[in-house]
Wavefront OBJ file of the C-alpha trace (Angstrom):
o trace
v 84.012 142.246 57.079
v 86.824 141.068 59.235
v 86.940 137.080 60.215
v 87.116 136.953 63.674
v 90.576 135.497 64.934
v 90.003 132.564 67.584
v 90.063 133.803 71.207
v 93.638 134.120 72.912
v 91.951 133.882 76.380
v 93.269 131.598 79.150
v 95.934 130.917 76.481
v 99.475 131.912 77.680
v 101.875 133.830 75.609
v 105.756 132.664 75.967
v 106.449 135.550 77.368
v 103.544 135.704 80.142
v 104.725 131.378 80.725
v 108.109 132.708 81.310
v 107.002 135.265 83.360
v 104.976 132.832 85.854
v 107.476 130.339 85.627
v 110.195 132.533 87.169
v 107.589 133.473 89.778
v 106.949 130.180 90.534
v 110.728 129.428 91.046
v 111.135 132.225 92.743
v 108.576 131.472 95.226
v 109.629 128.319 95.689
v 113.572 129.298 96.309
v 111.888 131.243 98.783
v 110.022 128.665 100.271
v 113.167 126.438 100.554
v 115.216 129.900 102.529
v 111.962 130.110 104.884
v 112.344 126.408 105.582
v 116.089 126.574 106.719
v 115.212 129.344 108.716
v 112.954 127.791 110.534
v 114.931 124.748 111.288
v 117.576 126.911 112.414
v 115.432 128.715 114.397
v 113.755 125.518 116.221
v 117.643 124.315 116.317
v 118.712 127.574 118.574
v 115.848 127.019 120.632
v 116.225 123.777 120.978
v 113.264 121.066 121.850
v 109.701 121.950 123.388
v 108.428 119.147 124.762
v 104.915 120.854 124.876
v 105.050 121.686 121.077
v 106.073 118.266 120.692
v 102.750 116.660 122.421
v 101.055 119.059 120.725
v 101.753 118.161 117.350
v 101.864 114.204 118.208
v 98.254 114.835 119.647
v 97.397 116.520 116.630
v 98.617 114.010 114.310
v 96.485 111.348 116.444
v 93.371 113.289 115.793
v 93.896 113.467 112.377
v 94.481 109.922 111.752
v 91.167 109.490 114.044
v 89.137 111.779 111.742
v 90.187 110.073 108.566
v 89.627 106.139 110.344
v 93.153 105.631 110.814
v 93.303 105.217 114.407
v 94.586 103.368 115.901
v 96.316 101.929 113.384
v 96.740 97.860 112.758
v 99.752 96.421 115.014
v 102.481 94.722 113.131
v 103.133 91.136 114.462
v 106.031 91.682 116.643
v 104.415 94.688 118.870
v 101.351 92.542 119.138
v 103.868 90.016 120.823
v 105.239 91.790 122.901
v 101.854 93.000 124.142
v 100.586 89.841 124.888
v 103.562 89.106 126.823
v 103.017 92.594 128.379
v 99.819 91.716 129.660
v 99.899 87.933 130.442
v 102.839 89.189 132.984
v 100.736 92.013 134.483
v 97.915 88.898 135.024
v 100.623 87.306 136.883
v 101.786 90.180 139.062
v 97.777 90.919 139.909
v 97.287 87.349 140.818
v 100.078 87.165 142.865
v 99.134 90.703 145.118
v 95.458 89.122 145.116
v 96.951 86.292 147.110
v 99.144 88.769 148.745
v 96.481 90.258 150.156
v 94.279 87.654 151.115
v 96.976 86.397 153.425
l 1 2 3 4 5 6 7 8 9 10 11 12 13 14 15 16 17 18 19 20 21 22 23 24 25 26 27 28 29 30 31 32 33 34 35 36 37 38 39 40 41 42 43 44 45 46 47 48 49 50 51 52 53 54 55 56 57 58 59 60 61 62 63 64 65 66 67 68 69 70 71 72 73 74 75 76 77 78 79 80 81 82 83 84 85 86 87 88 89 90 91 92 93 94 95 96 97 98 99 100 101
């Protein structure tokens, strides 16, 4: 009787690793010639501004479906918010008095 030789499946040969790893290269040199032709494409066109909301919107709603929105405010927007706001207080107060007049 013959011993049995260990199995050779899922094991790649040199050859066959060669094989996918010029496929893999090659797709990826592809990749990289689809990419340039897409930013020259978008470049001849020029800007959308409807694409542009588009994707924005769509990035908000992803950050909302993973918790990430809105995100935390770093100090110095936060100030300038307040300031924002205290000022739009001001400008109320002053056409409530406007009005009452």
């Amino acid at each position: 009787m013959k011993a049995k030789q260990p199995s050779q499946r899922g094991r790649a040969t040199p050859s066959l690793r060669s094989d996918q790893g010029a496929a893999v290269r090659r797709w990826l040199h592809g990749q990289a010639l689809a990419a340039v032709r897409i930013r020259q494409a978008a470049a001849e066109r020029g800007p959308d501004p409807r694409q542009a909301v588009a994707e924005a919107l769509s990035a908000v709603n992803a950050l909302a479906e993973m918790g990430l929105w809105p995100g935390p405010r770093d100090p110095a927007s936060e100030a300038a918010v307040i300031k924002v706001r205290e000022q739009w207080v001001r400008i109320q107060k002053r056409a409530m008095r406007a009005r009452v007049r």
